[in-house]
N, C-alpha and C positions, 0 to 999 in steps of 0.2 A: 357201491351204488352205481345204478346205470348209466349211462351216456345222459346230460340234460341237454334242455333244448329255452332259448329265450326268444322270445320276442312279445313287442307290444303294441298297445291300442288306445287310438285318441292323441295320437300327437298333432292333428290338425285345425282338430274343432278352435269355434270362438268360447265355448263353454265347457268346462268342466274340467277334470283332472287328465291325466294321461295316465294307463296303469301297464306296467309289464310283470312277468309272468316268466318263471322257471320252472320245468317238467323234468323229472328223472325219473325214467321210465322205461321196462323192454317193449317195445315197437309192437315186439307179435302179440304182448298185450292188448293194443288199442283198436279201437274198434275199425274197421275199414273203408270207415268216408272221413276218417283226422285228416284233416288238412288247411290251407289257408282259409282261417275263420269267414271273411269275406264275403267266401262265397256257398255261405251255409245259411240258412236259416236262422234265426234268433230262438225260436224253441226247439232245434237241435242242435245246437249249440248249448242250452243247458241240459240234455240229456248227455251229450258229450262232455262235458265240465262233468256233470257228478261221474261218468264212469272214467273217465279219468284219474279224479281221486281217489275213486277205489282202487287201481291199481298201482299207479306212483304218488311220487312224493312232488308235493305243492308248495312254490315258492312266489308271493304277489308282492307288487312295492306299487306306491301309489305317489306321482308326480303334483303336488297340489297348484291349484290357481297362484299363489303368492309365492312359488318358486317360479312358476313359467314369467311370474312377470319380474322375476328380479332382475336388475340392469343388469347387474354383475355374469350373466349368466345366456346361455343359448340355448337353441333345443338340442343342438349337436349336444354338447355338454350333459344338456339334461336326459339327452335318453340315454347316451352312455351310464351315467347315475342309474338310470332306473331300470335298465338291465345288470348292473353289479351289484345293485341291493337285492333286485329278484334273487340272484343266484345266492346272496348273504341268507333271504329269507327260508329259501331251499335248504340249503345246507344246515341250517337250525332245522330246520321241519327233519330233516331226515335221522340230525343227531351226528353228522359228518364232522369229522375234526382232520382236513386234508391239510398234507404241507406240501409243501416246495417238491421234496423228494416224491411223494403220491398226491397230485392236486386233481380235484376233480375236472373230468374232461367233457366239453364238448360242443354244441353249437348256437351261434348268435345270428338271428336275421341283422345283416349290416345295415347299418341306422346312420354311414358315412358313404359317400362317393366313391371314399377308399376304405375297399375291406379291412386290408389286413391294419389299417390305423385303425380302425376301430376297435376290430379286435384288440389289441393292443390297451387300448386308452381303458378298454373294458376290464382289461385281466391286471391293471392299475391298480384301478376304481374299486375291486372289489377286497374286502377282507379277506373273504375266504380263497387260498392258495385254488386258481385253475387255470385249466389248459381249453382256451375258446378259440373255435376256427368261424370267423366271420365269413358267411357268405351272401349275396345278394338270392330275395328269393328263395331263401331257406327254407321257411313256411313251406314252401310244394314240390322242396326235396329231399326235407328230414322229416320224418313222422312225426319225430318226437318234437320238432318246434311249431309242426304246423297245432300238435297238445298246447303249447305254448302259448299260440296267438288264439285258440281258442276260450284258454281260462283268461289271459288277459280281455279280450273281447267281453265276455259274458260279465266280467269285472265293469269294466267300461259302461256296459249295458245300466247292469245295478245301480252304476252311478246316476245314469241317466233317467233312470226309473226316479230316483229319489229327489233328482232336484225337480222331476213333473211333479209330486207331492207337494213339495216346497212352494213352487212360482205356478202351478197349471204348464199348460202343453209345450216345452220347450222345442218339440222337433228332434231331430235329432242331435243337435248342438253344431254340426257342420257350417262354416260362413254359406255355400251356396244351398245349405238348404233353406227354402222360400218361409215354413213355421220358424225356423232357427231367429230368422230376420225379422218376422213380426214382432214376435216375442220381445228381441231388443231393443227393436224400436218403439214399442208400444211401451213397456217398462222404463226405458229411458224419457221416453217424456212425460211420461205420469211420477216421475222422481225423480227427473234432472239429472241423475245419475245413475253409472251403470248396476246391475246387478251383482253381488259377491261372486256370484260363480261365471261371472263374466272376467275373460283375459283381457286387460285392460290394453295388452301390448296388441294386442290384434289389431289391424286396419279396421273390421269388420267394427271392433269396437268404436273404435277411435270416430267413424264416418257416422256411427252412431249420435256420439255426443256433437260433432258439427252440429248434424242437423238439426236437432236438439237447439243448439245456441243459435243456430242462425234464423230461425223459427222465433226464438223469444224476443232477439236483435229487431226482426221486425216489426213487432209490436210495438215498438217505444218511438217507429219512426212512422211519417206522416204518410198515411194510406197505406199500411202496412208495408214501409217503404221502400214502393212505386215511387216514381219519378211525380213531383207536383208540376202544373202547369202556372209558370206566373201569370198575372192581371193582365189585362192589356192594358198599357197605359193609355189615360184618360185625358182629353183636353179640353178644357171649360171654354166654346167661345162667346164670348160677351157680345155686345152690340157694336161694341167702336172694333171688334176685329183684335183685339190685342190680346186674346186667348189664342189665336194661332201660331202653331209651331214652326217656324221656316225649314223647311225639307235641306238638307244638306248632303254631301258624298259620302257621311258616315251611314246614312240610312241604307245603304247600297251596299 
């Protein structure tokens, strides 16, 4: 089998899954604008994903909303995971049975500060016996990862298509994008809580439900609670004078 290539897409958003992607592939197969998905188009990007498949072999793992938010767990963590299952799913797709002595070989966009931990934590993680060389930036200096960040991309994509079905126009699930935030915020207060495919660990989330309760908070208190202004106090004076207050230092 050829040289593979990993990397993936969606580790950032407040919504949806995070999906990574193994490619084994010969290079001079691919078509001559592979490269970091990014900076591609969305509908060439699926013309790139299908001629892709047609000529290597496809490996997808999909990171779901209730692993990203489990305590137990990181994204470090998690995308290490879900580039060793890509390369697990690969290696099924292609029918690979690599050992120790022949382990399949090849490259990982580093998903750590530190390459070569990565790599490392990677070639742990994965069942199937390989030899990964982590490097920063790999998408746009291996062909065959930047196939990689394409099929994981166009994955990512789908995902995003399907929860627009689901909920209406999510944006594209990013915190700073301006539809992403409507979305949230308008959903979370029309049900007090967040949406399934919302990361509940996220800030973006979290400032969500604040505002949310701090909104209901005000309802229950007086003038949507504003500050009330007390009475002035009042003094009856009678005829004989004996309704007057005597002024003292305290009034001062």
């Amino acid at each position: 089998m050829h040289e593979f290539g990993v990397d993936e897409a969606g580790k950032g958003p407040v919504l949806g899954s995070m999906f990574a992607a193994a490619v084994a592939v010969d290079p001079a197969d691919l078509p001559d604008d592979v490269g970091d998905s990014k900076g591609i188009a969305p509908e060439r990007r699926r013309e790139l994903d299908a001629a892709i498949r047609e000529v290597g072999a496809v490996g997808v793992a999909e990171v779901t909303v209730e692993r990203i938010d489990d305590e137990e767990t990181d994204m470090n963590s998690l995308t290490v995971a879900a580039h060793a299952e890509a390369v697990d799913a690969l290696a099924d797709a292609a029918g690979a049975t690599p050992t120790d002595e022949d382990p399949l070989d090849g490259y990982v966009d580093a998903g750590d500060t530190n390459a070569v931990r990565f790599e490392r934590r990677v070639e742990d993680a994965a069942e199937a016996a390989i030899d990964a060389r982590a490097e920063h930036g790999a998408d746009e200096t291996y062909a065959v990862v930047g196939a990689a960040s394409i099929v994981a991309k166009v994955a990512r994509d789908a995902h995003v298509e399907a929860l627009a079905e689901e909920y209406g126009d999510v944006g594209s699930g990013y915190p700073g994008d301006e539809t992403t935030r409507e979305f949230l915020e308008a959903y979370v207060a029309d049900h007090e809580e967040l949406p399934g495919c919302a990361r509940a660990s996220w800030q973006t989330s979290k400032d969500a439900l604040a505002a949310v309760s701090q909104s209901s908070l005000g309802e229950f208190e007086p003038d949507g609670g504003r500050a009330v202004a007390e009475p002035a106090e009042e003094t009856t004076v009678r005829s004989d004078g004996s309704g007057l207050r005597r002024t003292t230092l305290d009034d001062f």
